[in-house]
C-alpha positions, 0 to 999 in steps of 0.5 A: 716142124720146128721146136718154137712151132710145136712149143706154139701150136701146143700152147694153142692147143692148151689154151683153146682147151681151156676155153673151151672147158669153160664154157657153159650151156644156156637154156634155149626154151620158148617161153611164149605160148603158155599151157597152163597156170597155177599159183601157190601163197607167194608164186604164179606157175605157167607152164609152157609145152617143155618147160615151167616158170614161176615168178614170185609175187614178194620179190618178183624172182623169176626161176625157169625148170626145164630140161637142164634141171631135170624136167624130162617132158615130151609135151606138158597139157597141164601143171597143178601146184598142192598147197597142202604138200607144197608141190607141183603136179606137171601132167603130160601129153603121154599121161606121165605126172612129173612131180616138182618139189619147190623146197629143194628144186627135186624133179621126181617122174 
């Protein structure tokens, strides 16, 4: 292999690395068949069969909580948002509450 080869092929390796690390992982959930629906003063909650999403009714926002952010479901059966402590109780198949705090985005199972 000659010097102009290696010198090629490594650069090719380092580009293709470099690419490759900049790529970024996308959620790929259906949001189709909704389970259950909540709301809270300024948002709509749907909840899918491993995921939510709620839409806010000032600024129509939509934001996604799935497994990327921490929601670690098997099947969600039914999801209850509490106005007195601002959170939203996300029930499972497999009797799991997961507990999804709106203030800073914390998913605690």
């Amino acid at each position: 292999m000659s010097y102009k080869m290696r010198i090629t092929c490594l650069f090719l390796l380092f580009f293709g690395f470099c690419y490759s690390q900049n790529q970024s992982w996308g959620s790929y959930f259906s949001y189709n068949h909704i389970v259950d629906l909540t709301h809270s003063e300024n948002r709509i909650i749907a909840a899918t069969e491993n995921a939510l999403f709620s839409q806010n009714l000032v600024n129509y926002e939509v934001q996604t909580i799935n497994s990327i952010d921490g929601l670690k479901s098997e099947l969600i059966t039914t999801v209850h948002h509490s106005k007195g402590y601002g959170k939203t109780l996300i029930g499972n198949i497999n009797r799991l509450l997961i507990i999804y705090n709106h203030n800073n985005n914390q998913v605690i199972n």
